[in-house]
TORKOL-982933 format. One line per 5 residues: number of its first residue (from 1); their letters; for each residue z, y, x of C-alpha. Coordinates in nm, 3 decimals, padded with zeros to 5 digits. Each point is the difference from the previous one (the first is absolute). Layout:
BEGIN
NUM	a	Z,Y,X  ...
END
This chain:
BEGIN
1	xxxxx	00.140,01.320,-00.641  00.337,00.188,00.068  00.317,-00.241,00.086  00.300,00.107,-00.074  00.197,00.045,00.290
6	xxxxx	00.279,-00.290,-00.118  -00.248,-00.215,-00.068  00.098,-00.321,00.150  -00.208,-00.282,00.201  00.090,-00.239,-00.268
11	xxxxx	-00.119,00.270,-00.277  -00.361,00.005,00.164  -00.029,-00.353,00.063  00.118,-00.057,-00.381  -00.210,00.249,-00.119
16	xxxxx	-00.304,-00.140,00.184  00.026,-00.343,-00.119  00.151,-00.118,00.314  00.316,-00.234,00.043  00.269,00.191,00.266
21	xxxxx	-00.071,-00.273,00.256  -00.059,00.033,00.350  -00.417,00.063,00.030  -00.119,-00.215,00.247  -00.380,00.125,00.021
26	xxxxx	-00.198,00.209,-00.165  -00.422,-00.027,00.036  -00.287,00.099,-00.210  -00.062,-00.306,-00.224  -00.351,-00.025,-00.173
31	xxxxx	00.124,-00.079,-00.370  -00.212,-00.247,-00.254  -00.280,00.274,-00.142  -00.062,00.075,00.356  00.205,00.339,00.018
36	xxxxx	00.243,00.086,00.279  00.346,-00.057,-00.051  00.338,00.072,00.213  00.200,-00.318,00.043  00.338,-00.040,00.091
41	xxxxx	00.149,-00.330,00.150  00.327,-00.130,-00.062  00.216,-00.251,00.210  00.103,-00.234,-00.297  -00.222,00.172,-00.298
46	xxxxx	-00.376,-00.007,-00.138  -00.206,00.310,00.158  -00.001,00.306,-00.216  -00.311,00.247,-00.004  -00.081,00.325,-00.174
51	xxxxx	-00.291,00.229,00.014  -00.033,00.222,00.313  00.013,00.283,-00.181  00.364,-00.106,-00.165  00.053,-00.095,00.340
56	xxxxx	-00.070,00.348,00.191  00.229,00.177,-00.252  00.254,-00.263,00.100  -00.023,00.052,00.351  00.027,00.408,-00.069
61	xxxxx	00.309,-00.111,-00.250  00.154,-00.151,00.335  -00.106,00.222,00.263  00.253,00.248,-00.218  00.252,-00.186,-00.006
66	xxxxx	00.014,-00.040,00.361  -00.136,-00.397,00.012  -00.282,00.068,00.240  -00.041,-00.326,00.165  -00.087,-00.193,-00.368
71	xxxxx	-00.210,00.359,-00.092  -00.203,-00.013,00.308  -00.117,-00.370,00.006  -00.049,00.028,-00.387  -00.271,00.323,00.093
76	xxxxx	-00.104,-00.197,00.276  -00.101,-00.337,-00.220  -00.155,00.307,-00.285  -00.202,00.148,00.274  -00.132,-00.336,00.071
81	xxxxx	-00.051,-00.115,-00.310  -00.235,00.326,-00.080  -00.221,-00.063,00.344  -00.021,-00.333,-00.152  -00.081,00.115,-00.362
86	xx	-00.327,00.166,00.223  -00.158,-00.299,00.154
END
C-alpha cells in the first residue's frame, strides 16, 4: 500500500474505520471465532478492532506519514498477536 504523501492522520484513521480520537491502547484482542484481532482503546468510546493484517498495512500507512509512535505499538500488538496465532 502506497500513501500519498498529503495523506492526513485523520484520512487513515477514517479510512480504517477508526474515529480521530486520541488511542489510548492498542493490544492483540482474540475476536469471537477465535482469530487474532488488533484492538484499539478509546478514553470515552467502545474498543475498535480490525484484522492484523488491515492493521500492519495501517501501521506502514503511518510509519509514512511520519506517526511512528501509533505505527510502532500498532506492529508491536501485530507481532504479538501472530506469536499468539502459533500457540
Amino acid at each position: 500500500m502506497t500513501t500519498n504523501p498529503m495523506t492526513t492522520l485523520h484520512a487513515l484513521m477514517q479510512d480504517n474505520g477508526l474515529p480521530n480520537r486520541p488511542i489510548l491502547l492498542v493490544e492483540p484482542h482474540r475476536g469471537d471465532h477465535g482469530v487474532w484481532r488488533i484492538k484499539f482503546s478509546y478514553d470515552d468510546l467502545e474498543p475498535l478492532s480490525m484484522d492484523a493484517q488491515q492493521a500492519s498495512e495501517f501501521a506502514i500507512s503511518l510509519h509514512q506519514i511520519g506517526e511512528d509512535e501509533i505505527a510502532s505499538e500498532i506492529d508491536e500488538a501485530v507481532g504479538r498477536a501472530k506469536h499468539y496465532g502459533t500457540m
